[in-house]
C-alpha positions as CSV (number, residue, x, y, z in Angstrom):
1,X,18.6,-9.3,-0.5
2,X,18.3,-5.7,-1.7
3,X,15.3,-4.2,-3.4
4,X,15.8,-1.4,-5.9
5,X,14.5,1.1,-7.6
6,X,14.6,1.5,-11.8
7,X,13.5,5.4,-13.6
8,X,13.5,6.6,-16.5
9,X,16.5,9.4,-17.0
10,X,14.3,12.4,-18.9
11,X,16.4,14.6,-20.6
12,X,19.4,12.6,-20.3
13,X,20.9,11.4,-23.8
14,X,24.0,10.1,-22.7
15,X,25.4,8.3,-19.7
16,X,27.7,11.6,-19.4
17,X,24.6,13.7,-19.3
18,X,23.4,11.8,-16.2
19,X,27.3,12.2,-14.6
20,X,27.3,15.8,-15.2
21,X,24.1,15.9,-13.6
22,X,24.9,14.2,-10.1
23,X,28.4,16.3,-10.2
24,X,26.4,19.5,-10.6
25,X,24.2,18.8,-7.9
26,X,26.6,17.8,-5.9
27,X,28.6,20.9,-6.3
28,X,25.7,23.2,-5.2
29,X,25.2,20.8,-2.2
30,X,28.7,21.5,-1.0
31,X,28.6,24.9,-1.8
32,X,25.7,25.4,0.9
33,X,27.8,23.5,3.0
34,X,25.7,19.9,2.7
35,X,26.9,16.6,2.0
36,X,27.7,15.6,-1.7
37,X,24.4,13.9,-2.6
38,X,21.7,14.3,-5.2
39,X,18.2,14.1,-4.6
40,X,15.5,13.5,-7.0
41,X,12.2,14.2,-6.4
42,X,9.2,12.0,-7.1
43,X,5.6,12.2,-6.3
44,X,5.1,8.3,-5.4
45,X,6.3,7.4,-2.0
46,X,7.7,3.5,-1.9
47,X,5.5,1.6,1.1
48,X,8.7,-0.7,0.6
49,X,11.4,2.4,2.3
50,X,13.3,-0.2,5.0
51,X,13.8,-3.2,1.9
52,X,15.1,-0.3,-0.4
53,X,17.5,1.5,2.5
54,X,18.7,-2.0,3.1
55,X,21.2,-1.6,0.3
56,X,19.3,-0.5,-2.5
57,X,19.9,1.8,-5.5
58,X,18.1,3.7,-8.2
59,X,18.6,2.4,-11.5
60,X,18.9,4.6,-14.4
61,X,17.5,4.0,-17.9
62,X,18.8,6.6,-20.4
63,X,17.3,5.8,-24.4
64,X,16.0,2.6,-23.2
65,X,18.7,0.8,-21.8
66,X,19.7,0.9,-17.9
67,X,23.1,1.5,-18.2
68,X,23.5,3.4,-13.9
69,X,23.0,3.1,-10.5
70,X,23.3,5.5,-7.6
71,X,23.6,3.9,-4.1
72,X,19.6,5.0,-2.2
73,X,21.2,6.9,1.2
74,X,17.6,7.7,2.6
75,X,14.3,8.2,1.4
76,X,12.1,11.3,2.9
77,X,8.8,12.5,2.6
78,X,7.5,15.8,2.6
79,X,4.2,18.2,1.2
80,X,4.4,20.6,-1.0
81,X,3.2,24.0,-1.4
82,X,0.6,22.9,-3.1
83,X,-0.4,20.3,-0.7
84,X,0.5,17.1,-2.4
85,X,2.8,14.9,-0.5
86,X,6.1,13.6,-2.6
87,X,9.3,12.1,-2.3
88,X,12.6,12.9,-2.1
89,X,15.4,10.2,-3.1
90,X,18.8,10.8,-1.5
91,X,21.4,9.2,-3.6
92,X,25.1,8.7,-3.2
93,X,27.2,11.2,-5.3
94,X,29.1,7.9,-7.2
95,X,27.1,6.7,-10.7
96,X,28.6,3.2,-11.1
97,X,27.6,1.4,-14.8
98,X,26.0,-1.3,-15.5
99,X,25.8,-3.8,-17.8
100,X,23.4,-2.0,-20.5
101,X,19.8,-4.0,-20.1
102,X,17.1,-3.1,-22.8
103,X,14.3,-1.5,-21.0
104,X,10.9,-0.2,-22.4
105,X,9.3,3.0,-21.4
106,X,7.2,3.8,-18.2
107,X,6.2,6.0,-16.0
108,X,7.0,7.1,-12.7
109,X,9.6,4.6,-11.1
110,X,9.4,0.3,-10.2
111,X,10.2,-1.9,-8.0
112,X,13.6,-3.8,-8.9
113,X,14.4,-7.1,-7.4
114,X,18.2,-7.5,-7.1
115,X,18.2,-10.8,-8.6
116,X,16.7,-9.0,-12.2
117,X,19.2,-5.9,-11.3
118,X,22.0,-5.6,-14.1
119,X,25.7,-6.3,-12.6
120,X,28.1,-3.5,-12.5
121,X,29.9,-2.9,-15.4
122,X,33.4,-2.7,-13.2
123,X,32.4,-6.8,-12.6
124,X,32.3,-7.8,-15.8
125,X,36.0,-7.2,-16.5
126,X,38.5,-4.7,-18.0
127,X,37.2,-5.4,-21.5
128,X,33.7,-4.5,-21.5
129,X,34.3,-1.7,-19.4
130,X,37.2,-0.2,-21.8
131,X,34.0,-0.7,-25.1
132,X,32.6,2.2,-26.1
133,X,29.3,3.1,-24.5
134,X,27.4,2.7,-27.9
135,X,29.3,-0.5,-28.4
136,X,28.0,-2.1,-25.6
137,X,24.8,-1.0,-25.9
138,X,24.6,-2.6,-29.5
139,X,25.9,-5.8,-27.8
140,X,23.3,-5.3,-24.9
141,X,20.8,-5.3,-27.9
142,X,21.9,-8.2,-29.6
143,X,22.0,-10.0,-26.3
144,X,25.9,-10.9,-26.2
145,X,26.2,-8.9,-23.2
């Protein structure tokens, strides 16, 4: 079973916001001739690095909800000019929804068993997926979803 990861998406306001994101990185990533990932950077290294590239993703909550994933490709560490060591998270150019699941602020990132994991939205049929995004997210609220 896959372990995850779950962030908070500052400065995103919309699920849109994060896709533009990922496609703009992407873009520059091809454009110096690299493979169409993103990474995000993150001080905190997991200790848990083979469970998470076994399948895992980074979970995205954007205005309290986690409504995205992005497949984990690889996981690297590395020390800054300032000497502090960090993290960078390689993730897969695709962000697939999810089910929107309610989530309160943190900091930094967590541990996400795939068992608490929200499904995809593309699961859950046509007709969820075809709602609008702040339709579901009521629903998400109200817990009908």
């Amino acid at each position: 079973m896959a372990l995850h990861l779950i962030k908070l998406c500052v400065g995103a306001d919309s699920l849109q916001d994060l896709r533009d994101w990922v496609a703009e990185k992407s873009m520059r990533a091809m454009a110096a001739g690299l493979e169409p990932h993103s990474i995000h950077t993150t001080r905190m290294v997991p200790k848990r690095m083979e469970e998470l590239l076994g399948g895992g993703s980074l979970y995205w909550v954007i205005k309290g909800q986690v409504l995205a994933r992005q497949n984990l490709l690889d996981i690297r560490t590395f020390t800054g000019g300032d000497g502090i060591q960090r993290c960078e998270l390689i993730l897969g150019p695709e962000v697939i929804e999810t089910a929107p699941q309610p989530r309160r602020p943190f900091q930094g990132w967590r541990y996400l068993k795939d068992e608490e994991a929200p499904r995809d939205l593309g699961k859950l049929g046509e007709g969820v997926a075809a709602l609008p995004e702040e339709l579901r997210r009521e629903l998400a609220e109200l817990g009908l979803l």
